[in-house]
C-alpha positions as CSV (number, residue, x, y, z in Angstrom):
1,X,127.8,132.4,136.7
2,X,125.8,129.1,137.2
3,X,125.9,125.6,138.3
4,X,123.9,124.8,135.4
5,X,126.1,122.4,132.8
6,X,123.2,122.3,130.0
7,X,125.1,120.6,126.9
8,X,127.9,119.1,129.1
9,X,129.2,115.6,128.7
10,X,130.9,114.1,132.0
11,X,132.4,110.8,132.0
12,X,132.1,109.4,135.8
13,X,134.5,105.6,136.0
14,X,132.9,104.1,139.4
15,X,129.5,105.2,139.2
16,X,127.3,102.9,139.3
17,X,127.2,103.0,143.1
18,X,128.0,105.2,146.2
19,X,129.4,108.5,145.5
20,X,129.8,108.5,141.9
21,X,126.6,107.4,141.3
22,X,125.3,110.2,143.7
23,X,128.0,112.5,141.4
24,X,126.3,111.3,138.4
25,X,122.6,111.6,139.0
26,X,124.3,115.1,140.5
27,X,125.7,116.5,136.9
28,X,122.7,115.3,134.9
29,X,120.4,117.1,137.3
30,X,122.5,120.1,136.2
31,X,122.0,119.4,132.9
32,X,125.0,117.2,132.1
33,X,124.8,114.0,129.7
34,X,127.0,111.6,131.8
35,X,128.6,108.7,130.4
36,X,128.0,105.8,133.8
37,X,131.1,103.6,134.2
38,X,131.5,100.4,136.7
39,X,131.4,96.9,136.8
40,X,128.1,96.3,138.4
41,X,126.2,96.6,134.9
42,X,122.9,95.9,136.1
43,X,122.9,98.8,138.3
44,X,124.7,100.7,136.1
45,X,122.5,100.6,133.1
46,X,119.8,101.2,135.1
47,X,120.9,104.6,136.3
48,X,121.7,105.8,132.6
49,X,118.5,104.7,131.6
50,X,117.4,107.3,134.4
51,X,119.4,109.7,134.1
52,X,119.3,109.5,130.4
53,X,122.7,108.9,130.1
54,X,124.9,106.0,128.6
55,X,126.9,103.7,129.8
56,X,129.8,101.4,130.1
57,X,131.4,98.0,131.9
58,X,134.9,98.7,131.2
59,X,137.4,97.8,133.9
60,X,139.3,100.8,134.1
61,X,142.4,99.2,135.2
62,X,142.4,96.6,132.6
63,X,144.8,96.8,129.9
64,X,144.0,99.4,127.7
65,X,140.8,99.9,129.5
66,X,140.8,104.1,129.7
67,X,141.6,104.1,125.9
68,X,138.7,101.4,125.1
69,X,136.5,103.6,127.9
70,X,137.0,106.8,126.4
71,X,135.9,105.5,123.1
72,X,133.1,104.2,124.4
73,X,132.2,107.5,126.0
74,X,133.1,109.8,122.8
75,X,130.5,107.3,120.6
76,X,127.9,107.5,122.7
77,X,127.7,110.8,124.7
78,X,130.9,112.8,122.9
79,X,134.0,114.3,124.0
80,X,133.8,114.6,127.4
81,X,134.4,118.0,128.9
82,X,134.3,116.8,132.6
83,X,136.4,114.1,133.9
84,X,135.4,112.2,137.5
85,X,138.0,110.0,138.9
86,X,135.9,108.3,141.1
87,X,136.7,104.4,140.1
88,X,138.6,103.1,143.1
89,X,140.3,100.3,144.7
90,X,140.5,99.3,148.4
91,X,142.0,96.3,149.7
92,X,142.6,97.0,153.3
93,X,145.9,95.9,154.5
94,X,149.0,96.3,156.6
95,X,152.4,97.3,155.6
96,X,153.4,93.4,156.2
97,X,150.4,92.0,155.0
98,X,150.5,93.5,151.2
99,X,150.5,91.0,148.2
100,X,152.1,91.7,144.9
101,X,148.8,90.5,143.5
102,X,146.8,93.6,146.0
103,X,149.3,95.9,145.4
104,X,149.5,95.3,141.4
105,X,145.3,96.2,141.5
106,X,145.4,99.2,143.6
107,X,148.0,100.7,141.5
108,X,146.3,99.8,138.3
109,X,143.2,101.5,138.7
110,X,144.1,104.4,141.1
111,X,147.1,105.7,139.6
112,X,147.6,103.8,135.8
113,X,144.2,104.5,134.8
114,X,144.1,108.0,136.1
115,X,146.7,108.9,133.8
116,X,145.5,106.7,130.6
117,X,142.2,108.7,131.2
118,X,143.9,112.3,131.8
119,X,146.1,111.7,128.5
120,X,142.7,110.5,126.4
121,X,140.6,113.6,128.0
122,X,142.5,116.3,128.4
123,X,143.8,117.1,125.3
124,X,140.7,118.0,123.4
125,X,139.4,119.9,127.1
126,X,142.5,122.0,126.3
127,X,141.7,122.4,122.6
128,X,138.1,123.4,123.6
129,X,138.9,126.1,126.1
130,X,137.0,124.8,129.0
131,X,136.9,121.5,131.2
132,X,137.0,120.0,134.6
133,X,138.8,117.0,136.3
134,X,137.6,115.9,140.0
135,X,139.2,112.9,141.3
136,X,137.8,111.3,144.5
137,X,140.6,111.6,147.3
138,X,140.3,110.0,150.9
139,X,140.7,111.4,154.1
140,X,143.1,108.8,154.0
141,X,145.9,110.9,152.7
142,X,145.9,112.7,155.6
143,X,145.5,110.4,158.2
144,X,146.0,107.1,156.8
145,X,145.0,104.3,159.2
146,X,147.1,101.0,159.4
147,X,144.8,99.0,157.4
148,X,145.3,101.4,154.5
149,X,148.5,101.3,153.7
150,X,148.9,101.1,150.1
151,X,145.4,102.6,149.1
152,X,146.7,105.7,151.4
153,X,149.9,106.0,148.9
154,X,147.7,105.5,145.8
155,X,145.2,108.0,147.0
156,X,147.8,110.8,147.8
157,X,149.7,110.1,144.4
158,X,146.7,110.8,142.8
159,X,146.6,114.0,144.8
160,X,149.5,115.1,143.8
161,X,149.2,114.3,139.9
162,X,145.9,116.4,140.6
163,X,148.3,119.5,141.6
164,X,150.4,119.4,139.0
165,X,148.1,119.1,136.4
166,X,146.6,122.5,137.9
167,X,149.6,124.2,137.3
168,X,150.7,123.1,134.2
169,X,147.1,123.8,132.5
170,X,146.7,127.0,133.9
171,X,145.1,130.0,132.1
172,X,143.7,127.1,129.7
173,X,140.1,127.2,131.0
174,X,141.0,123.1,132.5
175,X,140.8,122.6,136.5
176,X,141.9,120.0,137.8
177,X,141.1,119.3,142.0
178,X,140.4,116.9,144.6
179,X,137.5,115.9,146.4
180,X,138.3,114.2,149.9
181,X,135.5,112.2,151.4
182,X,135.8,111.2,154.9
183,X,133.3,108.2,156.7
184,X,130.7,107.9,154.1
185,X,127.8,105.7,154.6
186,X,128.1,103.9,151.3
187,X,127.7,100.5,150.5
188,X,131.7,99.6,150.6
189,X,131.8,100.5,154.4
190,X,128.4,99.2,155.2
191,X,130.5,96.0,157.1
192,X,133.2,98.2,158.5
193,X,130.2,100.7,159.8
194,X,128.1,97.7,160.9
195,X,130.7,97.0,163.1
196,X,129.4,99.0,166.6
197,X,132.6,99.3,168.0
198,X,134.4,100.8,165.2
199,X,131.2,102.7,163.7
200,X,131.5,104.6,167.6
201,X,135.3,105.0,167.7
202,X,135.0,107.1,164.2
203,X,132.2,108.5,165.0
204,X,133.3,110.1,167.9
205,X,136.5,111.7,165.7
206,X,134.2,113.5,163.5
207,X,133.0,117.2,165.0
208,X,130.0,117.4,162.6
209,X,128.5,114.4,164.6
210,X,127.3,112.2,161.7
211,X,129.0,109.8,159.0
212,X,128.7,111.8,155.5
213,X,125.9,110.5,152.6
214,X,126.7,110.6,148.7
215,X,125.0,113.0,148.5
216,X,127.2,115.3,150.5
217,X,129.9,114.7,148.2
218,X,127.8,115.5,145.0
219,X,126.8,118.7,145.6
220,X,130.4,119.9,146.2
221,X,130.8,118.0,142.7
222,X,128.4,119.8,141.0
223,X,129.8,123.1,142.0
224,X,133.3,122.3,141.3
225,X,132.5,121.4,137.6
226,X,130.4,124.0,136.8
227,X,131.1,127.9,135.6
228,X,130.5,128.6,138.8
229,X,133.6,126.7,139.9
230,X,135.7,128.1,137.1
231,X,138.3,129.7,140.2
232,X,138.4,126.5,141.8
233,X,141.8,124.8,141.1
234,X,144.3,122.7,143.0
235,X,142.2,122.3,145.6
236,X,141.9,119.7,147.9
237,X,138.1,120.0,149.2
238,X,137.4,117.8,152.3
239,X,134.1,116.2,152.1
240,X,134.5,115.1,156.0
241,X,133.0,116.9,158.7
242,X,136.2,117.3,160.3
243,X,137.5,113.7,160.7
244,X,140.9,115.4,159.3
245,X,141.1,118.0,161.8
């Protein structure tokens, strides 16, 4: 068994920063053609010109955006055979400070467009005989802070559509799990982490004594979508270092 994913094609929605940009550059290492996906298109077409990859601006939680983003991905790269859920949105609020409006875009493109993307993947992973879908959790589901109140719910719905999909694909060569990151040092919390108050307060909740890198996420990525990760399923794999505990 390997980690190597030599004529692979992963699509990655969010990459073109943070952790699935670490996840991408991760899978083409490997020897994945990755299909980059965000809407910071400078950055992102500069990563697929590095990688050697492709890429795509489509907003994932636009109408009809997985459909139009898988057929972007299947004309430039091919069918994908690995799916990363990474594309996420965070607007940090209260219970009795949600808008319809923040509400409406959280659900859109953490729940909606997970399943446009599982129903326009999936399928021909299934027909194939082998795939993998990671979607990018949050310690969040497990200890959601006040601030995160509907992300939270988004986050753990996607969880458990994650679980299901496990069981009802197995024996079918198609995993399906969950990668949790905890206090990542990315460039969405660089003002919450600049901040030396709360930076110390999480610190000191996390055992391993240091906030988490991209790059901590990615290799766990790697592994989960290779061969190598073939018994890997349902899982929920904390990326942490023990904030959850």
């Amino acid at each position: 068994m390997t980690t190597g994913l030599d004529g692979k094609r992963a699509l990655v929605t969010g990459s073109t920063r943070g952790i699935g940009q670490a996840i991408a550059r991760g899978l083409a290492a490997a020897g994945a053609r990755v299909m980059i996906n965000g809407i910071e298109a400078d950055e992102g077409r500069a990563l697929a010109g590095e990688i050697g990859g492709a890429f795509s601006s489509i907003d994932v939680g636009a109408v009809d955006g997985p459909r139009r983003l898988y057929a972007d991905t299947e004309a430039a790269i091919g069918r994908p055979d690995i799916l990363v859920l990474c594309a996420a949105v965070e607007i940090l609020e209260t219970w009795d400070q949600v808008t319809p409006e923040a509400m409406r875009r959280q659900l859109d493109v953490n729940i909606v467009a997970t399943v446009g993307l599982l129903q326009a993947a999936v399928p021909t992973m299934v027909e194939r005989g082998w795939g993998r879908v990671l979607a990018i959790g949050s310690v969040q589901e497990q200890r959601p802070s006040p601030i995160h109140f509907v992300y939270a719910g988004t986050k753990a719905a996607q969880t458990n559509m994650m679980r299901s999909l496990a069981r009802t694909l197995g024996g079918k060569g198609v995993t399906a799990n969950v990668l949790q990151p905890g206090a990542i040092a990315t460039q969405r919390n660089a003002k919450q982490l600049g901040d030396p108050v709360y930076r110390k307060a999480i610190l000191d909740r996390i055992p391993a004594g240091r906030f988490g890198t991209p790059d901590d996420c990615a290799a766990l990525a790697v592994l989960v979508c290779s061969d190598t990760g073939a018994y890997i399923n349902g899982a929920e794999l904390a990326v942490d270092g023990g904030l959850a505990l």
